[in-house]
C-alpha positions in Angstrom: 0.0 0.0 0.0 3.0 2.4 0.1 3.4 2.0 -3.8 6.3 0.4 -4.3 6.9 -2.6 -6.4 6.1 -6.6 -4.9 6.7 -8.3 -8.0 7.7 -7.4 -11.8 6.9 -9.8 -14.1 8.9 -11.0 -17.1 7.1 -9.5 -19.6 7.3 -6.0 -18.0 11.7 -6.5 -17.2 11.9 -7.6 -21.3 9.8 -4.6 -22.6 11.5 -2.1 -19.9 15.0 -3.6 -19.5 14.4 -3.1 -15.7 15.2 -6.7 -14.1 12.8 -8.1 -11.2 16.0 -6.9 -8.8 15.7 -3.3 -10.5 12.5 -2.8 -9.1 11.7 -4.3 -6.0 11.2 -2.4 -3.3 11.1 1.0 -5.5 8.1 3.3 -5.6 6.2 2.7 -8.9 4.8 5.9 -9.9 7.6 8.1 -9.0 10.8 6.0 -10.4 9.4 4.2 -13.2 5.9 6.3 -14.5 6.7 9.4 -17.1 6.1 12.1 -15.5 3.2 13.7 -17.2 1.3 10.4 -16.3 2.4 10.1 -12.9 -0.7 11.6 -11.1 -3.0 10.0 -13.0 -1.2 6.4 -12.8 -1.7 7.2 -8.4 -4.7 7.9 -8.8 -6.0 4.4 -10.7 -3.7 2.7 -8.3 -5.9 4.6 -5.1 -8.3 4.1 -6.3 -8.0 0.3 -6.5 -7.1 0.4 -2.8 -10.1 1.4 -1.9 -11.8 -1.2 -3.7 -12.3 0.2 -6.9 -11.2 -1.1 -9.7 -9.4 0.2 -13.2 -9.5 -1.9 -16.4 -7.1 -1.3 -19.6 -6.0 2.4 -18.3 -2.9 3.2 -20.8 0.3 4.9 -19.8 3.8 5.2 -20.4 6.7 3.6 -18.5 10.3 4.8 -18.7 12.6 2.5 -20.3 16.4 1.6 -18.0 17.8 3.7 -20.7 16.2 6.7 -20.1 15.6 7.6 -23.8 12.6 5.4 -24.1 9.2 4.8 -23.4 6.9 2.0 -23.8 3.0 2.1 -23.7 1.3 -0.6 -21.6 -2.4 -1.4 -20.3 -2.9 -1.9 -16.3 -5.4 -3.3 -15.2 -5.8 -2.3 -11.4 -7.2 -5.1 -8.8 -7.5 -4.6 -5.5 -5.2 -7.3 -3.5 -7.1 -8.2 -0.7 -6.5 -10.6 2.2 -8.6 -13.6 3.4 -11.0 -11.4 5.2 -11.8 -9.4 2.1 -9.8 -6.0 2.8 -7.7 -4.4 0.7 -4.0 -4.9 1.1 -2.8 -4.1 -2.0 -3.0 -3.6 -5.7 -1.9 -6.3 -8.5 -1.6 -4.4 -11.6 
């Protein structure tokens, strides 16, 4: 819930050159999130912590390079823990 990356799939490390190890432990929106979409990225991710839910929202993430960016769909789900609250976001 404080935003930073859990897991980073393979898919995401080949298109970004970011490796899993890159990532972890690093706060999404600020590192990783152009900045012109950075606000509205939060605000789909908020959102789904409070239970609401973002499908196929399009943004830009910043390539290891730093020259680059790459377009990609999240889907936003709120993560939520055996009793049904909200722990967390898998996007």
């Amino acid at each position: 819930t404080e935003g930073k990356v859990t897991v980073w799939n393979k898919c995401a490390a080949r298109l970004t050159g970011y490796t899993e190890e890159d990532t972890m432990g690093h706060h999404l929106t600020s590192q990783f999130i152009t900045e012109d979409f950075r606000a509205s990225v939060q605000e789909v991710l908020d959102r789904a912590l409070q239970g609401k839910e973002t499908a196929n929202f399009e943004f830009p993430l910043v390539t290891k390079d730093g020259h680059s960016r790459v377009e990609v769909l999240l889907n936003a789900t709120s993560r939520r823990d055996v009793e049904g609250r909200v722990v967390g976001v898998v996007g």
